[in-house]
N, C-alpha and C positions, 0 to 999 in steps of 0.2 A: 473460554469465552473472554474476549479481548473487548474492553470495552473505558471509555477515557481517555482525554485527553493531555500529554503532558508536552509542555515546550522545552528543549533541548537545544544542544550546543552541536555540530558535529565537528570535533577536531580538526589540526591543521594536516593530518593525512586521510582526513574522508571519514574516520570511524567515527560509530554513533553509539552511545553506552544505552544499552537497552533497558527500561525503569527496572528495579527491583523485584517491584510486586507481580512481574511477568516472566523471569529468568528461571524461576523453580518449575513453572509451567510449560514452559519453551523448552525447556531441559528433560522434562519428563515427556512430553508429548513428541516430541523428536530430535533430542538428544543434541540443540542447537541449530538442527540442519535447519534451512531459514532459505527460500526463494525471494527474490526482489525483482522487479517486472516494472513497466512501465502501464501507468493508466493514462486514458482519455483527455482525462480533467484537469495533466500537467502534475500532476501527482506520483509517488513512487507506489505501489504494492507491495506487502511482504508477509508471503506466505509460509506458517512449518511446512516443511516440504512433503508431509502426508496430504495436507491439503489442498495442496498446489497440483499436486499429482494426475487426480481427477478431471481437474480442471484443463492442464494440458491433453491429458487423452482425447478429451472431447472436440475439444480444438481442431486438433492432428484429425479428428475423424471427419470433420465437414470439409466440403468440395473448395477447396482451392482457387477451383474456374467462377465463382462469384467475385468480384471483385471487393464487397465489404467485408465477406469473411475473411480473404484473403486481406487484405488491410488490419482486421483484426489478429489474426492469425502472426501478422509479421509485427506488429505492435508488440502483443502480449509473452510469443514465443521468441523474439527475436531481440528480445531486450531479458528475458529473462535468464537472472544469473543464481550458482548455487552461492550462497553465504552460511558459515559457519560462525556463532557466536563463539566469542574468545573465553578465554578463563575469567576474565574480567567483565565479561558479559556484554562487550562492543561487539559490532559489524561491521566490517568495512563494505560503503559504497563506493561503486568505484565510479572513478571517473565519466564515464559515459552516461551513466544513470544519475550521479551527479546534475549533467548539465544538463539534463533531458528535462528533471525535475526544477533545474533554477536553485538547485539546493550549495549556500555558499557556507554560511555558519550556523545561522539563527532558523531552528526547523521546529515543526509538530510532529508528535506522533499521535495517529488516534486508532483509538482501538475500535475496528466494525465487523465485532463476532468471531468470525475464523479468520482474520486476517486483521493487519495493521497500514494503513493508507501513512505517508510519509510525506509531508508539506513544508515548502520553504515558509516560514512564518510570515511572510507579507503576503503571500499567495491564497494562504488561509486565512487570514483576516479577510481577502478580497471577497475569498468564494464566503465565509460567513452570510457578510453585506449583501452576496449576488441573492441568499438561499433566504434572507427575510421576503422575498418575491411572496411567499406561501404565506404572510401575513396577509396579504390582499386579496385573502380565500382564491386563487388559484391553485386548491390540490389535482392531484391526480386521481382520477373517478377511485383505483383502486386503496385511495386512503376514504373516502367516505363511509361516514360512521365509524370511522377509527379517533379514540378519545384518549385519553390519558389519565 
């Protein structure tokens, strides 16, 4: 369970040192292997590639001839790359997913569950500011009577 957020650096070859307190985990859970995929929201995804897995199948199995699944389809599939964490517990992102995300030096990573969403740190500050919208009781039906 990946959950937190930490801000980072990514080096001047694209590698991103993955926190500590998630390397023994990553390690155990799939032995490094680490998908990285592009999101929606201008954000990177990065799934262990047990997780990822699933996720693909499903994909690959709806109809093409729609045109949003197929947009999603080419999104999610067509940007996703295998990464392997190093000895030293970095990633390399590469260049294309790089620019996709807007990701230069100064990034987030946050941890949501089985997966880790990868933020250029101005981007996430932005969407922060967008996501207080739900201070002005605008939930979605399906959080009513959800508390805290």
């Amino acid at each position: 369970m990946f959950q937190g957020a930490a801000q980072l650096n990514l080096d001047s070859k694209g590698r991103l040192a993955i926190p500590a307190r998630y390397r023994d985990v990553l390690l155990n859970a799939c032995a490094g292997n680490l998908v990285m995929t592009a999101d929606a929201d201008g954000c990177l995804l990065m799934y262990p590639q047990p997780e990822w897995q699933p996720i693909r199948d499903k994909l690959l199995k709806l109809s093409a001839l729609n045109p949003k699944i197929r947009a999603l389809q080419r999104r999610l599939i067509g940007y996703a790359e295998d990464v392997l964490m190093d000895n030293a517990g970095r990633v390399l992102v590469s260049p294309a997913l790089r620019t996709y995300g807007g990701l230069d030096k100064r990034v987030m990573l946050v941890g949501q569950g089985n997966k880790f969403e990868l933020w250029d740190e101005a981007k996430w500050q932005a969407q922060q500011e967008a996501d207080l919208s739900f201070a002005g009781g605008e939930l979605p039906p399906e959080l009513e009577g959800f508390s805290l």
